[in-house]
C-alpha atoms as a printed R data frame, in Angstrom:
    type eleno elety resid chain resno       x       y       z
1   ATOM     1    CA   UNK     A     1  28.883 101.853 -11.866
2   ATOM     2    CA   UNK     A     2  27.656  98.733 -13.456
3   ATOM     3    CA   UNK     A     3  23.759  98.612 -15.057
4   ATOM     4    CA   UNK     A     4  21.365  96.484 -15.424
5   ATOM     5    CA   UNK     A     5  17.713  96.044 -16.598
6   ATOM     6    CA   UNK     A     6  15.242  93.800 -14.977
7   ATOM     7    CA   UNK     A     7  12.015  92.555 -16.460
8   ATOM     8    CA   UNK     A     8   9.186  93.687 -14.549
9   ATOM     9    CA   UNK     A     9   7.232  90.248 -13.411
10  ATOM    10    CA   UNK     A    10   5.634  88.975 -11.042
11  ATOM    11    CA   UNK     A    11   6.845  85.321 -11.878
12  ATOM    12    CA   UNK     A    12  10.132  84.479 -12.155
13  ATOM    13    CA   UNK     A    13  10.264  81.257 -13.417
14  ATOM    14    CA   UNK     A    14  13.413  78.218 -12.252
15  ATOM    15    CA   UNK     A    15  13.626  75.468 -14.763
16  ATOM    16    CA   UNK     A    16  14.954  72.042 -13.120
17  ATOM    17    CA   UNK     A    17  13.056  69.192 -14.386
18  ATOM    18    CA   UNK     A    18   9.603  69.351 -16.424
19  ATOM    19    CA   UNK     A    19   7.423  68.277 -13.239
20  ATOM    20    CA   UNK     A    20   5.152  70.833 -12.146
21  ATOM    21    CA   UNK     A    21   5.338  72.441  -8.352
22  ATOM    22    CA   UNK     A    22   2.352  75.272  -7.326
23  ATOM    23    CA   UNK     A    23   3.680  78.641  -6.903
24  ATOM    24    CA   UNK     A    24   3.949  79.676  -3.148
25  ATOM    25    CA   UNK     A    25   1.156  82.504  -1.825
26  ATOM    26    CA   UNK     A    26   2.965  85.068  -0.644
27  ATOM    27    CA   UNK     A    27   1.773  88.654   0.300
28  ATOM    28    CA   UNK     A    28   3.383  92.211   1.292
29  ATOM    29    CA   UNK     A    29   1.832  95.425   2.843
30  ATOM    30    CA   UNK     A    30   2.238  98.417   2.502
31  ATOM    31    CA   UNK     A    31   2.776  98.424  -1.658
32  ATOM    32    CA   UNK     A    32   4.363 101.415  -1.450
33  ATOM    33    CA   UNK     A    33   7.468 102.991   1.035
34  ATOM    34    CA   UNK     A    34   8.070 106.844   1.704
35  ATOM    35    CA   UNK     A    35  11.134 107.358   3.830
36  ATOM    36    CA   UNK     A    36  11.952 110.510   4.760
37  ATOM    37    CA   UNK     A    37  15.187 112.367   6.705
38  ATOM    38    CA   UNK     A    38  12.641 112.688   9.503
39  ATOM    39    CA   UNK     A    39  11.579 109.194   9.425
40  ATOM    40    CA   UNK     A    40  14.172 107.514   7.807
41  ATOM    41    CA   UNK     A    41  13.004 104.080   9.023
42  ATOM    42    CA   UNK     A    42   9.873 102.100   7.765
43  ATOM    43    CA   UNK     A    43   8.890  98.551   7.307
44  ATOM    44    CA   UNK     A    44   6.760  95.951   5.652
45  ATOM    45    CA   UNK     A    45   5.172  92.770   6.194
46  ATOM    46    CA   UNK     A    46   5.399  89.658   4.152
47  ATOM    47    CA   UNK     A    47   3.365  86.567   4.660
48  ATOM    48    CA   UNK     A    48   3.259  83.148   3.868
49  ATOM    49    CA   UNK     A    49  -0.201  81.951   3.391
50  ATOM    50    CA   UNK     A    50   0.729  78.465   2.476
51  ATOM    51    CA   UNK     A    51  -0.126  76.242   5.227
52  ATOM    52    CA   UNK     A    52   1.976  73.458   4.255
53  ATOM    53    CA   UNK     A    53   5.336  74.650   2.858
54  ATOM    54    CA   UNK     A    54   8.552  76.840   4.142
55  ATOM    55    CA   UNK     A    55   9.792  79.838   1.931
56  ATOM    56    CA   UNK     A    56  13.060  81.368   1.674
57  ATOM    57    CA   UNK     A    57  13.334  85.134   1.150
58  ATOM    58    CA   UNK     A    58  16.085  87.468  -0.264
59  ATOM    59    CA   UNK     A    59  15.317  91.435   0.114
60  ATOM    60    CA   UNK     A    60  17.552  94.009  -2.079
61  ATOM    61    CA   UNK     A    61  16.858  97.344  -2.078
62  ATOM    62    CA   UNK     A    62  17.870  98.702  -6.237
63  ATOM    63    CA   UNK     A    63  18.370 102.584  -7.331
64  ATOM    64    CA   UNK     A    64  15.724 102.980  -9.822
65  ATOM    65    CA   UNK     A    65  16.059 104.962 -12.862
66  ATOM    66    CA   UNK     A    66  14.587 105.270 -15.964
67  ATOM    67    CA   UNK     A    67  16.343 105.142 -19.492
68  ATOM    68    CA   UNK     A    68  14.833 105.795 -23.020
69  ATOM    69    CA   UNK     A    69  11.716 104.944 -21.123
70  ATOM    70    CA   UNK     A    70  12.049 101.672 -19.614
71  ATOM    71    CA   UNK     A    71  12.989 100.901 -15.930
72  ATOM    72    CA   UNK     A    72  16.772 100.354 -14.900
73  ATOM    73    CA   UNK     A    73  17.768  99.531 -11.558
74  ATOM    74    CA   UNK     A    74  21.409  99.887 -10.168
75  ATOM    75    CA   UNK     A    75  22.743  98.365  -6.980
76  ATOM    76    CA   UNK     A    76  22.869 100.765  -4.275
77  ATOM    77    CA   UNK     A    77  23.650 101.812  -0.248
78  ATOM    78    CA   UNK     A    78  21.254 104.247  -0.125
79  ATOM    79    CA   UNK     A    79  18.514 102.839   1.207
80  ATOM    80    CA   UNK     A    80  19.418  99.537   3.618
81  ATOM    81    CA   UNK     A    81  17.090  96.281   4.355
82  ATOM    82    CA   UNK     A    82  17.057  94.036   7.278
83  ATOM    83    CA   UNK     A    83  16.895  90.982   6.646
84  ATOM    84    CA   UNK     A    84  18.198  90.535   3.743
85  ATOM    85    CA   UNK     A    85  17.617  86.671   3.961
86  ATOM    86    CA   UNK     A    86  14.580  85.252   5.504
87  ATOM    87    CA   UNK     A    87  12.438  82.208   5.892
88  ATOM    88    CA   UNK     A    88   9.082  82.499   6.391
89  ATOM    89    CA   UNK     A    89   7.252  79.163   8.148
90  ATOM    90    CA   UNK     A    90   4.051  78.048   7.026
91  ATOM    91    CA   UNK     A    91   1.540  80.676   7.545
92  ATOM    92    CA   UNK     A    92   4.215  83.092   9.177
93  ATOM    93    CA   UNK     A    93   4.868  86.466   8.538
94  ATOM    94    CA   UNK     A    94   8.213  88.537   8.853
95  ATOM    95    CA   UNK     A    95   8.774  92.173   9.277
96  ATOM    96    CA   UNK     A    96  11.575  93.278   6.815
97  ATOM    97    CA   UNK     A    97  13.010  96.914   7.569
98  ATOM    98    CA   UNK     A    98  14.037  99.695   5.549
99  ATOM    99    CA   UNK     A    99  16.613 102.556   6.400
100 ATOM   100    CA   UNK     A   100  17.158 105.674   4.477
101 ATOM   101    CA   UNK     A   101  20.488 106.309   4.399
102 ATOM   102    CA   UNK     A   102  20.808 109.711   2.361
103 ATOM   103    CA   UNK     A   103  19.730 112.856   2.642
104 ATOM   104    CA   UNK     A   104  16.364 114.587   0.234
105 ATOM   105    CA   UNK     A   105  17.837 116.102  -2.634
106 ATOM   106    CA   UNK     A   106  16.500 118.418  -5.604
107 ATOM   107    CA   UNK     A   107  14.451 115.746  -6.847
108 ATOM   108    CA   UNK     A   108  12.490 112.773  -5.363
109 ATOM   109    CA   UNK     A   109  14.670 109.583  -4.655
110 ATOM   110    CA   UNK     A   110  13.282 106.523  -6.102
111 ATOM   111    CA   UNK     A   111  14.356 102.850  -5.378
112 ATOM   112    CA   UNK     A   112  12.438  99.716  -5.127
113 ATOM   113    CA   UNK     A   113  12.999  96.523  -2.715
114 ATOM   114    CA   UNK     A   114  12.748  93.492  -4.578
115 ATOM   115    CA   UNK     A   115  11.453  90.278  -2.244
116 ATOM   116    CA   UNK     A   116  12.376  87.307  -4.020
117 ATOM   117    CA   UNK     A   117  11.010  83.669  -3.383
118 ATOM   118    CA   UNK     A   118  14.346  81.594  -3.712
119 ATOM   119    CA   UNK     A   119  14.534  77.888  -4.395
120 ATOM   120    CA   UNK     A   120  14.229  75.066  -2.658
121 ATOM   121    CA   UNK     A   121  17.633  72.861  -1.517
122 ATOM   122    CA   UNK     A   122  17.482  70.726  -4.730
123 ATOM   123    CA   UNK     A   123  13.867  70.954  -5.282
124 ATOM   124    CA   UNK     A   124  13.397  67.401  -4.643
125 ATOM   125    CA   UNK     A   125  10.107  66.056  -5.119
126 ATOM   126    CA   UNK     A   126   8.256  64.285  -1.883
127 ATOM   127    CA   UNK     A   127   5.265  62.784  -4.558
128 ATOM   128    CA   UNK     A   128   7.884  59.325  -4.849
129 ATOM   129    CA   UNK     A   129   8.608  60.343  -8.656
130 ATOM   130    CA   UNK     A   130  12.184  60.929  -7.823
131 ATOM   131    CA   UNK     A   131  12.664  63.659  -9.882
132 ATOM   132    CA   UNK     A   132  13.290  67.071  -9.407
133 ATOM   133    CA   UNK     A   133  10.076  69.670 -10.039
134 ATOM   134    CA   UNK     A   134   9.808  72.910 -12.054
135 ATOM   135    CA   UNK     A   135   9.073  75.711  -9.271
136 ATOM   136    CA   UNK     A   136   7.248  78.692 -10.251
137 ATOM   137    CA   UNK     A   137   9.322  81.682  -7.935
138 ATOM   138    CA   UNK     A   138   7.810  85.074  -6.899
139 ATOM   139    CA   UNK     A   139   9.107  88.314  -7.008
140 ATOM   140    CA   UNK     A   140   7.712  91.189  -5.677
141 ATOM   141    CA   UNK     A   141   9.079  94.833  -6.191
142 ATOM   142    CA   UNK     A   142   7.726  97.477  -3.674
143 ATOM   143    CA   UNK     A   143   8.561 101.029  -4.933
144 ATOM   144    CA   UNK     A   144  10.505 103.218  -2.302
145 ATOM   145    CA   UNK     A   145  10.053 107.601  -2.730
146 ATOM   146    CA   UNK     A   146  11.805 109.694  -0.727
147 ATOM   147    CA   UNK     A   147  10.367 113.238  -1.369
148 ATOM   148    CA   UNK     A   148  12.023 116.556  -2.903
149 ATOM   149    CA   UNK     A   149  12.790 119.203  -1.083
150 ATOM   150    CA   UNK     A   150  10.294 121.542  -3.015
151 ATOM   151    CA   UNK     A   151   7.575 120.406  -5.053
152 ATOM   152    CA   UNK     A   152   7.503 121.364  -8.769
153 ATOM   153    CA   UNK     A   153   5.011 119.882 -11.101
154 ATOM   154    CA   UNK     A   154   5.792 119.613 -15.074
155 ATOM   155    CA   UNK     A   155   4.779 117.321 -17.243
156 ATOM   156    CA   UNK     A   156   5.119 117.181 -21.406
157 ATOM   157    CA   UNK     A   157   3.661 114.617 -24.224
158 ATOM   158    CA   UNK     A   158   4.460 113.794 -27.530
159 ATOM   159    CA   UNK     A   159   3.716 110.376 -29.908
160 ATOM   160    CA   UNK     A   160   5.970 108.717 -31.418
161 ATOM   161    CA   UNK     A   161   5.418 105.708 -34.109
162 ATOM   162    CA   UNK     A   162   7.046 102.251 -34.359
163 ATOM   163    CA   UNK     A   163   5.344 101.092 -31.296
164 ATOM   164    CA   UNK     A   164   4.802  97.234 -30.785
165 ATOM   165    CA   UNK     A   165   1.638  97.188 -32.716
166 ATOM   166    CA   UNK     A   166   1.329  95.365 -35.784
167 ATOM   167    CA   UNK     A   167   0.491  96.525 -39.203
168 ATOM   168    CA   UNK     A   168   1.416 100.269 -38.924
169 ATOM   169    CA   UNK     A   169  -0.759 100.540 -35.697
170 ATOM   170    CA   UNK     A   170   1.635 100.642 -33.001
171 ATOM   171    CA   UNK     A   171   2.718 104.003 -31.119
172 ATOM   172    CA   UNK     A   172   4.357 104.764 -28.223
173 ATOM   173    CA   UNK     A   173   3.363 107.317 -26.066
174 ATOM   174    CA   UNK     A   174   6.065 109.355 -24.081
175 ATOM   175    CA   UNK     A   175   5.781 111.207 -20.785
176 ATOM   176    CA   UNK     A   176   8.333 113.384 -20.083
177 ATOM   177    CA   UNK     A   177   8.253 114.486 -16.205
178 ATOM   178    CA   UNK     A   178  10.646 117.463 -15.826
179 ATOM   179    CA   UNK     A   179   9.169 117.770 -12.422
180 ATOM   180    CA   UNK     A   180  10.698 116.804  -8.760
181 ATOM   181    CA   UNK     A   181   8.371 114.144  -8.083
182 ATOM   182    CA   UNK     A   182   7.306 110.761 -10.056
183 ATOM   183    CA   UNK     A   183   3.579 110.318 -11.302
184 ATOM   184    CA   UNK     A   184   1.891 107.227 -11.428
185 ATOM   185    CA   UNK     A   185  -0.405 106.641 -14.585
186 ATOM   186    CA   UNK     A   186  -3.727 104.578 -13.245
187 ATOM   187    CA   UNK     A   187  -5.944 104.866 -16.808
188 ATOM   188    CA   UNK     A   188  -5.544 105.889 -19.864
189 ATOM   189    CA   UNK     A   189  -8.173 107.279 -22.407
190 ATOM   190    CA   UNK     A   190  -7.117 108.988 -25.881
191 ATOM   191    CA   UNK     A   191  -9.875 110.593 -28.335
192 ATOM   192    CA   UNK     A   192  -9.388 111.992 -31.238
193 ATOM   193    CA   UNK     A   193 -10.029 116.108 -31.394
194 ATOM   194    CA   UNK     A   194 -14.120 116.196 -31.303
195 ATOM   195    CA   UNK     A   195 -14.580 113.506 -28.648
196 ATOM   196    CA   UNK     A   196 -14.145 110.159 -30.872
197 ATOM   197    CA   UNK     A   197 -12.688 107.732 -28.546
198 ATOM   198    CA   UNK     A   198  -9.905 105.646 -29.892
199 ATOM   199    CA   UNK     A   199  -8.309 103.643 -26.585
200 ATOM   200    CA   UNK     A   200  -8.840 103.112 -22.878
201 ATOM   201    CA   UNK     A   201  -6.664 101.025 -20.768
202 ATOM   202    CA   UNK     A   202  -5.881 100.495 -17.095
203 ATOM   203    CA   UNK     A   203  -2.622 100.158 -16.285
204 ATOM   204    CA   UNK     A   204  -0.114 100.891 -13.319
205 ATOM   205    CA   UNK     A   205   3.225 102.922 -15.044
206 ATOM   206    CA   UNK     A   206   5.307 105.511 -13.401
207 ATOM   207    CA   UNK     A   207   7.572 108.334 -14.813
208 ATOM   208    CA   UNK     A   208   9.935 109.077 -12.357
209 ATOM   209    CA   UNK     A   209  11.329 112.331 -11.308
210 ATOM   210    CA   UNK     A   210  13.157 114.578 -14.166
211 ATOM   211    CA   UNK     A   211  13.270 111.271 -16.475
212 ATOM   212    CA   UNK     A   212  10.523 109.640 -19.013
213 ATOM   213    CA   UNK     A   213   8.435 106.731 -19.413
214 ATOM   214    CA   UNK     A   214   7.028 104.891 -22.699
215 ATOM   215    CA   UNK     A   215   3.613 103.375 -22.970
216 ATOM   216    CA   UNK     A   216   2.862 101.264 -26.248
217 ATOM   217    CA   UNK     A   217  -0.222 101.833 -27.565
218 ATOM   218    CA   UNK     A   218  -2.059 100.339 -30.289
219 ATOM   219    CA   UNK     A   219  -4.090 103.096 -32.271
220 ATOM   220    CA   UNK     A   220  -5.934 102.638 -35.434
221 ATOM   221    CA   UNK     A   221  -4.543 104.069 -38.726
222 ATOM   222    CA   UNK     A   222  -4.927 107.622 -38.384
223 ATOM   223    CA   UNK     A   223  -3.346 110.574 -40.755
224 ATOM   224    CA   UNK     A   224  -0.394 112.150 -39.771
225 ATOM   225    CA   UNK     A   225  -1.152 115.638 -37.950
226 ATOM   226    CA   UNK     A   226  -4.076 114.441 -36.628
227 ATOM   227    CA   UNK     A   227  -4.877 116.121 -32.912
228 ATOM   228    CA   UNK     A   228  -5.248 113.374 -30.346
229 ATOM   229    CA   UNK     A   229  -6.570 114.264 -26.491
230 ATOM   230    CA   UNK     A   230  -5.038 112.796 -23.862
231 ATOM   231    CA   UNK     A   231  -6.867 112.088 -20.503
232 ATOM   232    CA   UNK     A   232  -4.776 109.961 -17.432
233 ATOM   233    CA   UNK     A   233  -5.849 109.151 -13.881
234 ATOM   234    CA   UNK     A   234  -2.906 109.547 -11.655
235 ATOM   235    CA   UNK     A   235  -2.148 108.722  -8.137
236 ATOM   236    CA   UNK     A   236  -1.595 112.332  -7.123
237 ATOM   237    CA   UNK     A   237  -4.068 113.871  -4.640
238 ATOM   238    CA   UNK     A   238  -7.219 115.655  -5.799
239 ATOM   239    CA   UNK     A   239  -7.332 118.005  -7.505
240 ATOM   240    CA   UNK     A   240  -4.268 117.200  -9.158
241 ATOM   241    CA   UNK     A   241  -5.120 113.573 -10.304
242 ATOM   242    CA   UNK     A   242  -6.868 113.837 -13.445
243 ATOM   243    CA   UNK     A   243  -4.156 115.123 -16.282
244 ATOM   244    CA   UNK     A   244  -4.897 115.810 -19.673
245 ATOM   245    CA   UNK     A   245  -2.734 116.899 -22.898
246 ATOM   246    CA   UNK     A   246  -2.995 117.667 -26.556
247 ATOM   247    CA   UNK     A   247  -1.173 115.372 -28.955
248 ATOM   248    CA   UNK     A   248  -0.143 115.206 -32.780
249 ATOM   249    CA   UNK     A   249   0.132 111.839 -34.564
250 ATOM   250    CA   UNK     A   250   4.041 111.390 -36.338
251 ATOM   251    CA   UNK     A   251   4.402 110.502 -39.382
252 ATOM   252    CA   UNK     A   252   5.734 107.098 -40.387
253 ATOM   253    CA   UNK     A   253   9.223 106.426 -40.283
254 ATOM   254    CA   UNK     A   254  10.740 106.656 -43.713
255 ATOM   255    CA   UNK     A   255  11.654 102.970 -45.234
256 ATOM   256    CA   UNK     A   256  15.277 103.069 -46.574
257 ATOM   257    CA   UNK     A   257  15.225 101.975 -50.447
């Protein structure tokens, strides 16, 4: 089945002419879909808050995955959307629907629907310039869970180096969930061993079920071997959101001669 990755953004930019158009205000509720065998049906609402201007609309539901740590998304039947193509009027809202198609399985089912802000026919300008303006376009990506069967919690850390960071400060902290259901990571706080802290960080990242997520974090120098604690707010229900772990800092990568 073909692959593909998407960058995660919240603007997606069109390029037709260097003259500037405002982005469009556009809104969604709930931020977050369940569906379930029992209630395989939900919905969401998106809205138009601009008063002046008409927005087109395409909904697609993606298979989400993760790979090596970062996000992939996969077309997919699983989970349906009606409509797939909207427009929403000036201040209008539209109710866009979502059908589970599949049954729960072993682990937890993750997708996401993508709402997409689509051009406008030729973007011409109406200022008299003639020419045709640069639109900013939203996307939006709502994550969709559809629960395990049975619940099993497991969760392993480790650090590796070679993050992002610049001048031998970059890490990249892995999250291996070999459980049935994602986590979401809220905040992040790492000490070293004695209660030294090092980082803290808000941030919204998710491990999915039985897969594992990356976070790039930019440490200071530190010796190899040294103990680092790990503390993360979650969105799991008390009194399973707080997490911590015990981590050892790698040593560098050796440089080829």
């Amino acid at each position: 089945m073909r692959r593909f990755f998407l960058l995660w953004s919240a603007l997606l930019p069109c390029v037709l002419m260097p003259t500037s158009a405002p982005a469009a205000s556009l809104s969604v509720a709930p931020l977050r879909i369940v569906l379930t065998p029992e209630r395989p049906v939900a919905s969401l609402t998106m809205g138009n808050s601009d008063e002046t201007e008409e927005i087109a609309v395409q909904a697609e539901v993606l298979a989400w995955s993760q790979e090596d740590g970062r996000d992939v998304y996969q077309p997919t039947r699983e989970v349906l959307v009606n409509p797939s193509i909207f427009r929403l009027p000036p201040g209008g809202r539209q109710i866009v629907r979502l059908g589970l198609q599949v049954p729960a399985g072993a682990a937890e089912r993750s997708y996401r629907v993508f709402l997409r802000q689509l051009p406008r026919d030729q973007a011409l300008a109406t200022d008299g310039a003639g020419g045709a303006k640069l639109q900013t376009l939203l996307r939006i990506g709502v994550p969709i869970f559809v629960p395990p069967l049975q619940l099993r919690r497991a969760l392993q850390w480790r650090l590796q180096a070679g993050g992002t960071g610049g001048g031998g400060r970059g890490h990249r902290l892995m999250l291996d969930n070999q459980g049935s259901e994602h986590i979401q990571l809220t905040q992040l706080v790492v000490r070293r061993e004695g209660g030294a802290e090092l980082l803290r960080k808000s941030l919204s990242h998710y491990a999915l079920a039985g897969q594992s997520a990356g976070i790039e974090l930019d440490l200071p120098a530190l010796p190899p071997d040294t103990r680092l604690h790990i503390e993360a707010a979650t969105d799991a229900p008390e009194p399973l959101s707080t997490v911590t772990a015990t981590v050892l800092v790698p040593r560098a990568p050796a440089v080829p001669r």
